[in-house]
N, C-alpha and C positions, 0 to 999 in steps of 0.2 A: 504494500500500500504506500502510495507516495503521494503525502500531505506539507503543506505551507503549514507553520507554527507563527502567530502573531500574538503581541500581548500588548496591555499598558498602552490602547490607543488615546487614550483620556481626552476624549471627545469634548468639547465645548473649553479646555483648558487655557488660559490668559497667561501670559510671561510676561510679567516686568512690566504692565499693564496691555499689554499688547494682545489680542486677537489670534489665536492659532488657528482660527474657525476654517479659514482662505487655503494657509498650509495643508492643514488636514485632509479639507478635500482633494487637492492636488495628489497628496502622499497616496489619497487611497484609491486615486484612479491610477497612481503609477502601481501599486498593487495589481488591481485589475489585472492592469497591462503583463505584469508577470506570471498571473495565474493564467492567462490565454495560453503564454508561451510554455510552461510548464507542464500543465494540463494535470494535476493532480486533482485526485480521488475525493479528498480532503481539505479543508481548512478549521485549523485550530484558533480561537482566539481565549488567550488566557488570563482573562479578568481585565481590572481598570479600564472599562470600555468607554466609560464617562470619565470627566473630572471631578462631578460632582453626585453626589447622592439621587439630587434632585436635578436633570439635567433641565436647560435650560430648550428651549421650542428648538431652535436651529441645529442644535445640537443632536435633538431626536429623530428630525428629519433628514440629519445626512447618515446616522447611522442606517438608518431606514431605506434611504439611495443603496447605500453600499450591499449590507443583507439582499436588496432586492437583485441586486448584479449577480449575487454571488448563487441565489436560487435559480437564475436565470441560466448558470452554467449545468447546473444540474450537478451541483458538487453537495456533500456533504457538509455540514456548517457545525460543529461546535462549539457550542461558546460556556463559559461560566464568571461569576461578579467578581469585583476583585475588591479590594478595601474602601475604593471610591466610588464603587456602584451601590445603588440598595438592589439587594438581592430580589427583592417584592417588584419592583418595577421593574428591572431585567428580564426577568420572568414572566412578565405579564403576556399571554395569548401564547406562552411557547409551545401548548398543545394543539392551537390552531397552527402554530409556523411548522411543525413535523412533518405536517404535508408539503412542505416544500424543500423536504432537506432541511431548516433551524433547529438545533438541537439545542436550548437554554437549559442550562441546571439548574433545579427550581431549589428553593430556598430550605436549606440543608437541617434533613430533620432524623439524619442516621441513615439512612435508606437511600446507597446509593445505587444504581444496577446499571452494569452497563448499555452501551448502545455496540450493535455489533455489526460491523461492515466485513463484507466479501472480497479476497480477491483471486489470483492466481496458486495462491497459497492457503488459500484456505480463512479462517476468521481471524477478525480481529479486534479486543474486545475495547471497548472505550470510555473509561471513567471520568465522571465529571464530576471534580469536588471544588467547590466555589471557597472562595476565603473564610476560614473558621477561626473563631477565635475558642481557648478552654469552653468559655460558658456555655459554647454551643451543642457540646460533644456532650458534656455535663447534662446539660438537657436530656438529647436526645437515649443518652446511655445511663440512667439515674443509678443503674447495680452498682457503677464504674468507676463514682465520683471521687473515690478514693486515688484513683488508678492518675486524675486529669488534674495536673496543676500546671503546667506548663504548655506553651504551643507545641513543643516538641511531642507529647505526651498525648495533646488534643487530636493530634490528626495522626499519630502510629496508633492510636482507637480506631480511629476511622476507619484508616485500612485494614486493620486488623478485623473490621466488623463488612469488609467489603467481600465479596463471592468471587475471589479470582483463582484460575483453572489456570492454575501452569504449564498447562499445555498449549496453552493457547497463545499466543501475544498478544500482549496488554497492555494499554495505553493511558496513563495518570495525565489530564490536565487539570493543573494547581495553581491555586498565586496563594505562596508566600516565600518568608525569606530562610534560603537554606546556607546555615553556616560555611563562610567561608566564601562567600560573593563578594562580589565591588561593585560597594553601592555609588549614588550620583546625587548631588544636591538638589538635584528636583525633584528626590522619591520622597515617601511621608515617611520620615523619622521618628514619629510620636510614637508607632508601637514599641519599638524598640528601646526597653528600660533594665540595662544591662545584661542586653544578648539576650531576655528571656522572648523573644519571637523568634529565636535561633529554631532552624529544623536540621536533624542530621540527614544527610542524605542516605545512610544505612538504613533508612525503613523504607525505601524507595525499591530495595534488589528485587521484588516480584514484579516487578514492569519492565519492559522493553525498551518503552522510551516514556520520560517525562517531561513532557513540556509547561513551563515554568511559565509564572510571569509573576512580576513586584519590583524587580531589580533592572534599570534602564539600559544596562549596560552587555550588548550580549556574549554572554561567555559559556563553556561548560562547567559543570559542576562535577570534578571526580571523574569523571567520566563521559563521551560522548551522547549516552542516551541521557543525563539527566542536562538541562540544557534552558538557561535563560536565553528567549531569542531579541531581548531589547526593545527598547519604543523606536517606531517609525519613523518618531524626527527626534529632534533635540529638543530638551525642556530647561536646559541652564547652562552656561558657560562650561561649567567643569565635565560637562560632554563634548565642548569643541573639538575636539582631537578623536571622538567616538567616530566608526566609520558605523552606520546604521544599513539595516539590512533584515533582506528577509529569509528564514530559515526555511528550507526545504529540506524535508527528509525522508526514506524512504525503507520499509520494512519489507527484509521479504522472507525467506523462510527462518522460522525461528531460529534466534541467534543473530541474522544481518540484518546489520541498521548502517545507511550509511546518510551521513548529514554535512550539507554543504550552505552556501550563503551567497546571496543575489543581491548586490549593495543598491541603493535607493540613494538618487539624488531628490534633495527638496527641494522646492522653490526658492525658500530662502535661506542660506544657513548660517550658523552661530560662531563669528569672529570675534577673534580676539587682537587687538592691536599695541604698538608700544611704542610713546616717540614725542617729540618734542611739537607742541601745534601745529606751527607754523611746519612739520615736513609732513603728518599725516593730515593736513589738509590742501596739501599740493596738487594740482592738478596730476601732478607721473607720477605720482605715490599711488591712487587709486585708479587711475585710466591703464583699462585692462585688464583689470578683475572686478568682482560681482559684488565688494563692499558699498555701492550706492546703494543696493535693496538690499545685503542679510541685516542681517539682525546684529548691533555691534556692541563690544563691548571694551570701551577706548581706554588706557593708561595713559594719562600726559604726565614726561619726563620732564616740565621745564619747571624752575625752580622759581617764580612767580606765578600766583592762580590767573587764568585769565576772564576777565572781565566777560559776564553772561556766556558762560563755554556752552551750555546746554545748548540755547538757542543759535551760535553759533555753529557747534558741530553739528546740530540740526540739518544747518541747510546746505550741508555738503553728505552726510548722512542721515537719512530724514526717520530710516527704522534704527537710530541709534538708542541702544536698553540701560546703558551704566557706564558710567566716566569715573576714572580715581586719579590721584594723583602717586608718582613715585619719583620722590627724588632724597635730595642731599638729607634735610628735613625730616624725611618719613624714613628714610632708612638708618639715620639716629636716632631715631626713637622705636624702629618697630612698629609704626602703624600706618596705616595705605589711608589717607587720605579719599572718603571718600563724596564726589560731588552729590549732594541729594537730587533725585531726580524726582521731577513731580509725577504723579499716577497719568501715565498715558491712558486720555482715550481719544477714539478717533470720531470725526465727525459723524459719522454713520451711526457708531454706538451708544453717544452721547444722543443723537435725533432717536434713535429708536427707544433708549429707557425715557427720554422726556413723552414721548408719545405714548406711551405704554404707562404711566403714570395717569399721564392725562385725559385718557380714553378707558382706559381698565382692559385694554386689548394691546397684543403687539400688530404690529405693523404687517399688513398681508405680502406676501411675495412677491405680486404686482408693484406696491407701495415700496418696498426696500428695492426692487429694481430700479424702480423709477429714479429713488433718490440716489442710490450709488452711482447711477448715470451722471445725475448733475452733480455730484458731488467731484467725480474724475475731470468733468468737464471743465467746473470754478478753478479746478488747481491743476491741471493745464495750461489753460490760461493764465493764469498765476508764474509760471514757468518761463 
């Protein structure tokens, strides 16, 4: 069986005030476009599918685009929630979407059973366990409670309380954090209260392959079948240097897995720069590479602040996210100067929450076309 593994799309998610809404979609028709050329069986998506619990209209609707392509392929679709999803609303109509291929894992009550796909080789079996924390496992297992103090503890119950046929190959999709990753400043840090959200991967050996998600960054864990395959773009600076990608991997007779990686250009990507004003805002510093649109994040080296930089480096970098300072000064003391930047929003977003205020309704799709029209237009001309 040879399935794409995606995780951690966190749909509707904001950077530095900024709109990932535009990116997103971009990222996920370049998906598409991969899953044409691959032609896989499968698609895995491993939790954090929203950014927020409660996502926001736009945000439901492009997940909604996407899903629909992907039932369109006549592929297999599994998905389960991750820490940023509510499990309730993820799951909402997943028994109406199974006719179409959507497999949602519904909100986790002990009772997991697989889903089982056909191939050349025989089955193969497919577990969906959505982000758990102790209290959940406690719940659903009350004999047990003794047994659950830890994440570690909560989910080797799970499986422990799961129906898997060694015979067969079998497939965990998970999101959480399994000791011994590297993590990214734009994951949620709050569970983690001295390692105790740590998972060993040694409760994992009855799977073939485990497709992961929580951790931004894609790597293996221990081993090639256990496998964070990372977010689709970048969500913070200290992913600049991340090359993102999508995981394809392919099972075939019990025992072979082999797993490889189809990197994913964004639209815009996540720089980092370092230099004295006046040379990164040279016209031959930046003619010639893609720093007017990504997303920047500028160090000025000179040793006077300069007078309104924000606005300034605006209008040489107009999607500029964070300015600091490093020089003589801050490197005497140890601390990185940093410019405050005020919460970007963009005119669009700022017209639609005022409308949405003011109406009790958001803006219809006609209505936001309209206005992004003349919004591109004003600042064109502007240009």
């Amino acid at each position: 069986m040879k399935f794409i593994h995606l995780s951690d799309l966190h749909i509707g998610k904001r950077v530095n005030g900024f709109s990932m809404m535009e990116d997103q979609e971009y990222i996920l028709n370049e998906i598409i476009n991969i899953i044409d050329n691959e032609e896989p069986q499968a698609v895995i998506l491993a939790g954090d599918i929203y950014d927020k619990a409660i996502p926001q209209a736009d945000a439901v609707e492009l997940l909604d685009d996407f899903l629909v392509k992907l039932s369109e392929r006549r592929l297999q679709v599994f998905v389960i929630s991750g820490n940023h999803d509510s499990p309730e609303r993820l799951a909402f109509g997943r028994r109406l979407m199974e006719d179409s291929g959507i497999y949602v894992a519904p909100v986790y009550d002990g009772n997991v059973k697989p889903f089982t796909v056909k191939d050349d080789y025989g089955e193969v079996n497919i577990f969906l366990l959505p982000f758990i924390k102790p209290v959940h496992v406690r719940k659903a297992f009350p004999q047990q409670v003794h047994e659950i103090e830890s994440y570690n503890d909560a989910v080797r119950v799970a499986i422990e309380n799961m129906d898997i046929d060694s015979s067969v190959r079998s497939v965990l999709v998970i999101h959480q954090f399994v000791t011994g990753a590297v993590r990214s400043e734009s994951e949620d840090m709050t569970l983690s209260a001295g390692g105790s959200d740590n998972i060993d991967c040694g409760i994992f050996k009855k799977f073939d392959y485990v497709a992961l998600g929580h951790i931004h960054k894609p790597q293996n864990i221990g081993s090639p079948n256990i496998r964070y395959c990372g977010t689709p773009l970048k969500y913070s600076f200290s992913e600049s240097l991340h090359e993102k990608s999508v995981t394809v991997a392919e099972l075939e007779e019990k025992g072979s897995l082999s797993v490889r990686t189809v990197p994913l250009k964004p639209m815009r990507d996540m720089v980092e720069i370092r230099g004295e004003y006046d040379r990164v805002t040279a016209k031959s510093f930046y003619e010639g590479t893609t720093y007017r649109s990504d997303y920047m994040h500028i160090t000025l080296t000179d040793e006077e602040e300069i007078p309104e930089v924000i606005g300034r480096l605006r209008s040489v970098y107009p999607n500029l996210m964070k300015v600091d300072y490093h020089n003589t000064r801050t490197q005497s003391t140890g601390i990185v100067d940093v410019v405050k930047m005020p919460e970007v929003h963009m005119p669009l977003n700022i017209f639609e929450e005022f409308y949405e205020k003011q109406n009790n309704a958001p803006l219809s799709q006609e209505q936001s076309g309209l206005l992004r029209k003349l919004i591109e237009e004003v600042w064109e001309e502007e240009k």
